[in-house]
mmJSON file of the N, C-alpha and C atoms, coordinates in Angstrom:
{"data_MODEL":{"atom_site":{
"group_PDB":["ATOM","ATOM","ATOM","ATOM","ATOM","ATOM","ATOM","ATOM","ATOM","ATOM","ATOM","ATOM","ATOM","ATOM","ATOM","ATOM","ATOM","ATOM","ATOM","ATOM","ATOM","ATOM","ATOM","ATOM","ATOM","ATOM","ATOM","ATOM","ATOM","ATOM","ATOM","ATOM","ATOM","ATOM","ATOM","ATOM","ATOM","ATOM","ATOM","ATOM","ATOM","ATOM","ATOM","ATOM","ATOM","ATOM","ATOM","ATOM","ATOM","ATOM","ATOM","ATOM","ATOM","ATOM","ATOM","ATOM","ATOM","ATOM","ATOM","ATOM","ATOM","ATOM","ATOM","ATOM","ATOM","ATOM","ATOM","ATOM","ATOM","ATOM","ATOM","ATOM","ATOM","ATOM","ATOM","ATOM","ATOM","ATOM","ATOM","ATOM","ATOM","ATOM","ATOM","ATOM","ATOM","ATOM","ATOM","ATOM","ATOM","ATOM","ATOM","ATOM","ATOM","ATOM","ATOM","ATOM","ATOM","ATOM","ATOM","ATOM","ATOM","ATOM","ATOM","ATOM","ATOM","ATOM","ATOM","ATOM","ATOM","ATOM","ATOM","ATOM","ATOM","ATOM","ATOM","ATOM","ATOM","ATOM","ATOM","ATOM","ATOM","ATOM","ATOM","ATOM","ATOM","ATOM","ATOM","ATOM","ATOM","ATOM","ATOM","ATOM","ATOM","ATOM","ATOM","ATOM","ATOM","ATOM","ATOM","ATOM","ATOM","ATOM","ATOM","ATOM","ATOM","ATOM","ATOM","ATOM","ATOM","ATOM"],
"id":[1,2,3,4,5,6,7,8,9,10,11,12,13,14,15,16,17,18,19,20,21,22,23,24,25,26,27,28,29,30,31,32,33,34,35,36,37,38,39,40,41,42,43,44,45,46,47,48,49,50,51,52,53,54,55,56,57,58,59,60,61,62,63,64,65,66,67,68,69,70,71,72,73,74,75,76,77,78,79,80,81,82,83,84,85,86,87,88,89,90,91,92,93,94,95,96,97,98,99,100,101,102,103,104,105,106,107,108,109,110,111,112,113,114,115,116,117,118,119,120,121,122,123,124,125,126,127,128,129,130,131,132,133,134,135,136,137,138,139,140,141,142,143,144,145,146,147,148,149,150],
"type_symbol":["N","C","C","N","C","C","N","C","C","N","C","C","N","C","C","N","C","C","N","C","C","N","C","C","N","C","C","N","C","C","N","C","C","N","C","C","N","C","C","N","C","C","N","C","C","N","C","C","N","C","C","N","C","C","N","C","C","N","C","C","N","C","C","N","C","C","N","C","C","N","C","C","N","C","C","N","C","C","N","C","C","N","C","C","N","C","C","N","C","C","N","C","C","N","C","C","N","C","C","N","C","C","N","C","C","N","C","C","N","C","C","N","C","C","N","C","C","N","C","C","N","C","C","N","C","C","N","C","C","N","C","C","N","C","C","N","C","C","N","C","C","N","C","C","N","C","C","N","C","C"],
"label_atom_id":["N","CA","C","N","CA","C","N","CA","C","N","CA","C","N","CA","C","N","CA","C","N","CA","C","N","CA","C","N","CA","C","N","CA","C","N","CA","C","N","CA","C","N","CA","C","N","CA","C","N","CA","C","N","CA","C","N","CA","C","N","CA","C","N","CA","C","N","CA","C","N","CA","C","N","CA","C","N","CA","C","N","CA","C","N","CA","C","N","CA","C","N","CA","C","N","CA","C","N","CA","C","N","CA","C","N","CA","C","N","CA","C","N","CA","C","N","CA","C","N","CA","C","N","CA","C","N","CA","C","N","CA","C","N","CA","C","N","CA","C","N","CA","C","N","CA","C","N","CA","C","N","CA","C","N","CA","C","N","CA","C","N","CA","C","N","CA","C","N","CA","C","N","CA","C"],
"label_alt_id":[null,null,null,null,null,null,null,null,null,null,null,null,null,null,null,null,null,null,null,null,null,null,null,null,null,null,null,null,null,null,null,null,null,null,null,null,null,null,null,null,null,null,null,null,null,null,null,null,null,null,null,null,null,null,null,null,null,null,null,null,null,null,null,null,null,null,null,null,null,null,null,null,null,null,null,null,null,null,null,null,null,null,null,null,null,null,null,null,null,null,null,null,null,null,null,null,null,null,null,null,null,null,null,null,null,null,null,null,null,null,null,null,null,null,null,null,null,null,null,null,null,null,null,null,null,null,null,null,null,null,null,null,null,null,null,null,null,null,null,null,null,null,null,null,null,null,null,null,null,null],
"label_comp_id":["UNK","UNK","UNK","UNK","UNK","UNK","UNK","UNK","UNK","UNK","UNK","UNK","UNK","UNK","UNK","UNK","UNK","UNK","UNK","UNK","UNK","UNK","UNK","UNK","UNK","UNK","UNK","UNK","UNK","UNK","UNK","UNK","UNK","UNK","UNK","UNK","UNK","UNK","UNK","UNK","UNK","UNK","UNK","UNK","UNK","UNK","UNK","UNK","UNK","UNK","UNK","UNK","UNK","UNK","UNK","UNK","UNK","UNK","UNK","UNK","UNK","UNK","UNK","UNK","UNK","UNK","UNK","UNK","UNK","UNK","UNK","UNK","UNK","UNK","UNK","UNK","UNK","UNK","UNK","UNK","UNK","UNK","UNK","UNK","UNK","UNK","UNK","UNK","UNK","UNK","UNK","UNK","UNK","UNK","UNK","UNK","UNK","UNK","UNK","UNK","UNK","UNK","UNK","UNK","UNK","UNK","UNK","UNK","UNK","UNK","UNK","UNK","UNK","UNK","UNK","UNK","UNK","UNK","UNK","UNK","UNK","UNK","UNK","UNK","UNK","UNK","UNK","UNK","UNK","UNK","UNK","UNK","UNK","UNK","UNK","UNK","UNK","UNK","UNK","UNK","UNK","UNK","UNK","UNK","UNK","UNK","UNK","UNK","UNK","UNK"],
"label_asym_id":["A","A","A","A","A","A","A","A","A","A","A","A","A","A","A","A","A","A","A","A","A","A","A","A","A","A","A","A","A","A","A","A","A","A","A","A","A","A","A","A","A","A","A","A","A","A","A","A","A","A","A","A","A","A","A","A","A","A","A","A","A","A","A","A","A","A","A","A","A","A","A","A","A","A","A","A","A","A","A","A","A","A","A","A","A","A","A","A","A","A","A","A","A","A","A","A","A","A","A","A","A","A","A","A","A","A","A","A","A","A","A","A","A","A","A","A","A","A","A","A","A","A","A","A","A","A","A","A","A","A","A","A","A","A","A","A","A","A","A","A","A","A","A","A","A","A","A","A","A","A"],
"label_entity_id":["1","1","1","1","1","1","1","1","1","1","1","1","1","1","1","1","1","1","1","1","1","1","1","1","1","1","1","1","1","1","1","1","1","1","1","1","1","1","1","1","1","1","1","1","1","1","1","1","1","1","1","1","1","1","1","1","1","1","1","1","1","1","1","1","1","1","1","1","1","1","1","1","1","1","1","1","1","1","1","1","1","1","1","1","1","1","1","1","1","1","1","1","1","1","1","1","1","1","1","1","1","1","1","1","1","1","1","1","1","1","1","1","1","1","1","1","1","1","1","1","1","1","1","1","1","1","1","1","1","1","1","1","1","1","1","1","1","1","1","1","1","1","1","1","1","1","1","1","1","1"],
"label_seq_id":[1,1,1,2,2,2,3,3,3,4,4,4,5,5,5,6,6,6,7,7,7,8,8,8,9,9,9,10,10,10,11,11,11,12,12,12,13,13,13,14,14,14,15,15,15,16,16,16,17,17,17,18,18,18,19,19,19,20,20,20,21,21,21,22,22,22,23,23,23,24,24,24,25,25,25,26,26,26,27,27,27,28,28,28,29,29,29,30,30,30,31,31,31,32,32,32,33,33,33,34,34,34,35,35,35,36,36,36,37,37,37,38,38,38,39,39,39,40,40,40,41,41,41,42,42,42,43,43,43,44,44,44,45,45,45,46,46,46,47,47,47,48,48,48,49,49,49,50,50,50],
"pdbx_PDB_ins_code":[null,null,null,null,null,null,null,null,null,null,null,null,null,null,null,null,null,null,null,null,null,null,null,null,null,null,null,null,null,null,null,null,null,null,null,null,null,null,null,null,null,null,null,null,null,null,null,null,null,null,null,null,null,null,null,null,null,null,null,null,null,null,null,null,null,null,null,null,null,null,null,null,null,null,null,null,null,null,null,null,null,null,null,null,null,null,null,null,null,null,null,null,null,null,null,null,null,null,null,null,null,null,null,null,null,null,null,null,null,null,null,null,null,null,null,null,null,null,null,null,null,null,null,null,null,null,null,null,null,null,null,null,null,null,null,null,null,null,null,null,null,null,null,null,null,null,null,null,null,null],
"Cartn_x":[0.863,0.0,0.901,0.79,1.496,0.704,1.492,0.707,-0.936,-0.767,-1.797,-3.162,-3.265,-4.025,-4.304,-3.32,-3.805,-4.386,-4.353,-4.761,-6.559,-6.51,-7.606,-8.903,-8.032,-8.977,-9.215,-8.028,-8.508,-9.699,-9.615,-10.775,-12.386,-12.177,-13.574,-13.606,-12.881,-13.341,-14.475,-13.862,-14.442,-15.1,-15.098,-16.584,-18.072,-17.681,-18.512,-19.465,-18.72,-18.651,-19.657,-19.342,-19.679,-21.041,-21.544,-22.467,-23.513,-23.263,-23.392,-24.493,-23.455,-24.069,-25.08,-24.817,-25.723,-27.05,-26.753,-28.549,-29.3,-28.473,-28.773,-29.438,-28.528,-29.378,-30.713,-30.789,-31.739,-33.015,-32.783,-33.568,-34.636,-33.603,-34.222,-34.618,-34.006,-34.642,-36.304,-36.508,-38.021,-39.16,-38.374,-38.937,-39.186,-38.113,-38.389,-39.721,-39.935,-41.092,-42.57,-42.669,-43.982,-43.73,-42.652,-42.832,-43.075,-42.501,-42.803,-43.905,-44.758,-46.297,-47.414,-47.042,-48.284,-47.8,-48.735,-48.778,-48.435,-47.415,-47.045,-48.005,-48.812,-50.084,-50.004,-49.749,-49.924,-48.546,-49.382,-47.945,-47.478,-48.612,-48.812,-47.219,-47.153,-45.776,-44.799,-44.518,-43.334,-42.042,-42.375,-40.726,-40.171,-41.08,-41.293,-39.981,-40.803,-40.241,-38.55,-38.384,-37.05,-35.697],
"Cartn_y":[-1.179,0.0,1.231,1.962,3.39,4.085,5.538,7.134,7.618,7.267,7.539,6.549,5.294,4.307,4.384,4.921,5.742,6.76,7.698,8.789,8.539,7.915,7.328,7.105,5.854,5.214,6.137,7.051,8.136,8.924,9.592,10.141,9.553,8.292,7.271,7.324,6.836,6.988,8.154,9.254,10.654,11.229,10.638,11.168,10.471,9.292,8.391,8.894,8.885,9.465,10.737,11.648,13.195,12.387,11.892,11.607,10.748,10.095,9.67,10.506,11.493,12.334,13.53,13.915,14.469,14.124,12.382,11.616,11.844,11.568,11.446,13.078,14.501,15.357,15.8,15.324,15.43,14.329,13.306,12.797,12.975,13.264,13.959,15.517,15.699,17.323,17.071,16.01,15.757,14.968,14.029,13.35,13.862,14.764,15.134,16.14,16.947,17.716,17.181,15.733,14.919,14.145,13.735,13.129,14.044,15.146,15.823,17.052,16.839,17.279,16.795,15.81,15.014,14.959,14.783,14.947,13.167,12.399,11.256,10.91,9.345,9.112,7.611,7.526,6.098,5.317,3.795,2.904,2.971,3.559,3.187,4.011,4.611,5.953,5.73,4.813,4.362,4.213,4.217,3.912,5.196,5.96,7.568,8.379,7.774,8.56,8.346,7.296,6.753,7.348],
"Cartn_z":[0.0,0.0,0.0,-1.115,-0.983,-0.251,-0.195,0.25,-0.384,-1.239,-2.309,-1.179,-1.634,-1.194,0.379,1.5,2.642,3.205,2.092,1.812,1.601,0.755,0.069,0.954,1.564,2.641,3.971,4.605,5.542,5.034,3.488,3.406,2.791,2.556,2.411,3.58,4.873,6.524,6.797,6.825,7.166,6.115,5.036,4.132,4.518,4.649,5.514,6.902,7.176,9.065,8.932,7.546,7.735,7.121,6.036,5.571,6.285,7.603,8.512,9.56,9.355,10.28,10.113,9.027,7.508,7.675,7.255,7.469,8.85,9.974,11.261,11.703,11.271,11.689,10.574,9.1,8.714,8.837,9.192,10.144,11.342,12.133,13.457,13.354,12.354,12.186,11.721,10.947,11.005,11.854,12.317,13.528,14.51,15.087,16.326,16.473,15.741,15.82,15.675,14.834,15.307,16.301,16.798,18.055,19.488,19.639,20.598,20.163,19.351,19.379,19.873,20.199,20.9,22.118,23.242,24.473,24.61,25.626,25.861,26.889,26.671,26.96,27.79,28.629,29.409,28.938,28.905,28.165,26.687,26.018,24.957,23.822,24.723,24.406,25.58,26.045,26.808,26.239,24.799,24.106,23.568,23.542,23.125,24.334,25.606,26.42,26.824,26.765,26.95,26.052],
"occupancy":[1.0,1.0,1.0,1.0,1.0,1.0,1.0,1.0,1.0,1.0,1.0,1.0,1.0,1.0,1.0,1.0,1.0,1.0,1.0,1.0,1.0,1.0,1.0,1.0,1.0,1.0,1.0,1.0,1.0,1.0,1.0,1.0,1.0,1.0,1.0,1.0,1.0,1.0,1.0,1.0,1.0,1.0,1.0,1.0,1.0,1.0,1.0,1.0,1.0,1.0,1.0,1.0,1.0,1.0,1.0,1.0,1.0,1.0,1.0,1.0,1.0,1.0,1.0,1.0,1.0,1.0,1.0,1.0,1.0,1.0,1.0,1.0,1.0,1.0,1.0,1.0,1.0,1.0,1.0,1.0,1.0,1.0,1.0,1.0,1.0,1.0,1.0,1.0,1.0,1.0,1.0,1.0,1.0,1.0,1.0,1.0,1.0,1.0,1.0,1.0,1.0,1.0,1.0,1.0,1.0,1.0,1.0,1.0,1.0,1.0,1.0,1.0,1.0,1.0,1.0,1.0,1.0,1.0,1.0,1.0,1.0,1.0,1.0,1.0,1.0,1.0,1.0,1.0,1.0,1.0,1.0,1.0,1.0,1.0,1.0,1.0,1.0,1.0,1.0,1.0,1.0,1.0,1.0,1.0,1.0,1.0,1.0,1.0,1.0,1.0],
"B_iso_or_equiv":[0.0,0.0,0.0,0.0,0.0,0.0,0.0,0.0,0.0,0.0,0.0,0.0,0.0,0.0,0.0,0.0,0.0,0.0,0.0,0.0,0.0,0.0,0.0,0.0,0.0,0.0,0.0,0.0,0.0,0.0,0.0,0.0,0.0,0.0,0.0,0.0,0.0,0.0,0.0,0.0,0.0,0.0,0.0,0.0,0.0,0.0,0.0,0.0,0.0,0.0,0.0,0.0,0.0,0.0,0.0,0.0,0.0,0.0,0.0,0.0,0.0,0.0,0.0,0.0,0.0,0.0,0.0,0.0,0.0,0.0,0.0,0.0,0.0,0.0,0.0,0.0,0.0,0.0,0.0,0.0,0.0,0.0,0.0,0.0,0.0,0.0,0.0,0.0,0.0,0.0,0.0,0.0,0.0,0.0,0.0,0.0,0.0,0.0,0.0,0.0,0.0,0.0,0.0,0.0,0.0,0.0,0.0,0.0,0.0,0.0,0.0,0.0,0.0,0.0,0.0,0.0,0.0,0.0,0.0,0.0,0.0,0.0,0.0,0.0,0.0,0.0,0.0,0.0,0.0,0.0,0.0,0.0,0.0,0.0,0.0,0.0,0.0,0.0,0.0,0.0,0.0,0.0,0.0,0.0,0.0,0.0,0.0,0.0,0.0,0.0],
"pdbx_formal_charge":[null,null,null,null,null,null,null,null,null,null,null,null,null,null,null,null,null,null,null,null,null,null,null,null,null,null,null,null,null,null,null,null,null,null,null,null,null,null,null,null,null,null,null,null,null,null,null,null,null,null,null,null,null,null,null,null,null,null,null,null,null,null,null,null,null,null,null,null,null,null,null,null,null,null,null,null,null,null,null,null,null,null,null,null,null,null,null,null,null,null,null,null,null,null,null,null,null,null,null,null,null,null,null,null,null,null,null,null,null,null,null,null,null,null,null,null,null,null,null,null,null,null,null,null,null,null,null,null,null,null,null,null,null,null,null,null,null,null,null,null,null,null,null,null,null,null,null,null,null,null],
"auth_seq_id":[1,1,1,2,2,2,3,3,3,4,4,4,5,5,5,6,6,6,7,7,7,8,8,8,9,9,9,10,10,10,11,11,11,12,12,12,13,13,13,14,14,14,15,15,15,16,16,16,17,17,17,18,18,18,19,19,19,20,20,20,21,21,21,22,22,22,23,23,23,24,24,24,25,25,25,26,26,26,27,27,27,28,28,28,29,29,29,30,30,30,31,31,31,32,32,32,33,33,33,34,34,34,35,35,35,36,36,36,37,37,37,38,38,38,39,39,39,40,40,40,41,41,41,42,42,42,43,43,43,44,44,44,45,45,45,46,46,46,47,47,47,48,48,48,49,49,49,50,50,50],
"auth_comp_id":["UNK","UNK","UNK","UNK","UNK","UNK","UNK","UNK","UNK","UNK","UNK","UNK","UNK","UNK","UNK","UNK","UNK","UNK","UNK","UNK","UNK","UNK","UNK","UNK","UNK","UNK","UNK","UNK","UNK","UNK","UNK","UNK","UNK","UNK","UNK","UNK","UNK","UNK","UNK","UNK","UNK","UNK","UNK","UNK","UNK","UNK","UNK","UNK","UNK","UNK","UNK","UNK","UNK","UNK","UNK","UNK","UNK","UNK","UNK","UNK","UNK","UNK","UNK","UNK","UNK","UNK","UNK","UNK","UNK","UNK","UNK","UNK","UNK","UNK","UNK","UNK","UNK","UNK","UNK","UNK","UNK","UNK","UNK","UNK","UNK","UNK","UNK","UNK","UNK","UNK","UNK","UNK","UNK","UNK","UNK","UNK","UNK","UNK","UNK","UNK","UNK","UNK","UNK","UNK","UNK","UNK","UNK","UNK","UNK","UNK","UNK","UNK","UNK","UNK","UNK","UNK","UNK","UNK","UNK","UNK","UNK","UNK","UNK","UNK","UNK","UNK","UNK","UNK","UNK","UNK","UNK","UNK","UNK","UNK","UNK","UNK","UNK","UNK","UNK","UNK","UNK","UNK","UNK","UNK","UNK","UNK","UNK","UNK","UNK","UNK"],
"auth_asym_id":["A","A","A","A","A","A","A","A","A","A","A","A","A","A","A","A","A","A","A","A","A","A","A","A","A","A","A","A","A","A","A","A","A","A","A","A","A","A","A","A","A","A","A","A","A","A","A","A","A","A","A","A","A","A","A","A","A","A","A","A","A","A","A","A","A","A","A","A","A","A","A","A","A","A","A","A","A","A","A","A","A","A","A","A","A","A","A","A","A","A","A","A","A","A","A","A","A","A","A","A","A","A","A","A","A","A","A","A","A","A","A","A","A","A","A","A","A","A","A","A","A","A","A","A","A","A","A","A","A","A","A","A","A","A","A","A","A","A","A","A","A","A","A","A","A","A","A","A","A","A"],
"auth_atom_id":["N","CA","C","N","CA","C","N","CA","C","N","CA","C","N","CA","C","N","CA","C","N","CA","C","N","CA","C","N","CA","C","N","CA","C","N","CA","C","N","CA","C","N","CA","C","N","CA","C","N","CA","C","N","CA","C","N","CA","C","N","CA","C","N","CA","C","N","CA","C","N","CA","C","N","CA","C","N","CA","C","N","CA","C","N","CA","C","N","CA","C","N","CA","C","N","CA","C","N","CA","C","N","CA","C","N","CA","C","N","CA","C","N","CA","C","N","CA","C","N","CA","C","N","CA","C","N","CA","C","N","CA","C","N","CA","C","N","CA","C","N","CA","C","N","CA","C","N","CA","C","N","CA","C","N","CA","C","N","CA","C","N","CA","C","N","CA","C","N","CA","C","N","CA","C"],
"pdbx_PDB_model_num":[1,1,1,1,1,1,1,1,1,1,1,1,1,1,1,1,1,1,1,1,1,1,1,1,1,1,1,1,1,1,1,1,1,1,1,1,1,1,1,1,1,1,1,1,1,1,1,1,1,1,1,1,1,1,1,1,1,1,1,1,1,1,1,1,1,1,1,1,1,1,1,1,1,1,1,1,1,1,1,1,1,1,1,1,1,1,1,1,1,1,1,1,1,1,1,1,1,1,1,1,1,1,1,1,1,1,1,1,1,1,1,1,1,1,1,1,1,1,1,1,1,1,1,1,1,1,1,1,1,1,1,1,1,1,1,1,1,1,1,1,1,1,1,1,1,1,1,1,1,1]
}}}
């Protein structure tokens, strides 16, 4: 493995990672606002709350 081919794979690592994380806050950027619109109701929203 040369320089080149380390190089490589450090930045497939952390393009990854960033795209990763990309999904994860556009995700929750939509979830979270129907999940905490409704008022949490007995058991039935126990996994909600956790």
């Amino acid at each position: 493995m040369d320089e080149r081919d380390s190089v490589a794979e450090e930045f497939a690592a952390n393009y990854a990672e960033e795209r990763f994380a990309e999904l994860a806050r556009f995700l929750f950027a939509r979830t979270d606002p129907l999940l905490l619109s409704r008022p949490v109701a007995g058991d039935t929203d126990r996994a909600v709350q956790r």
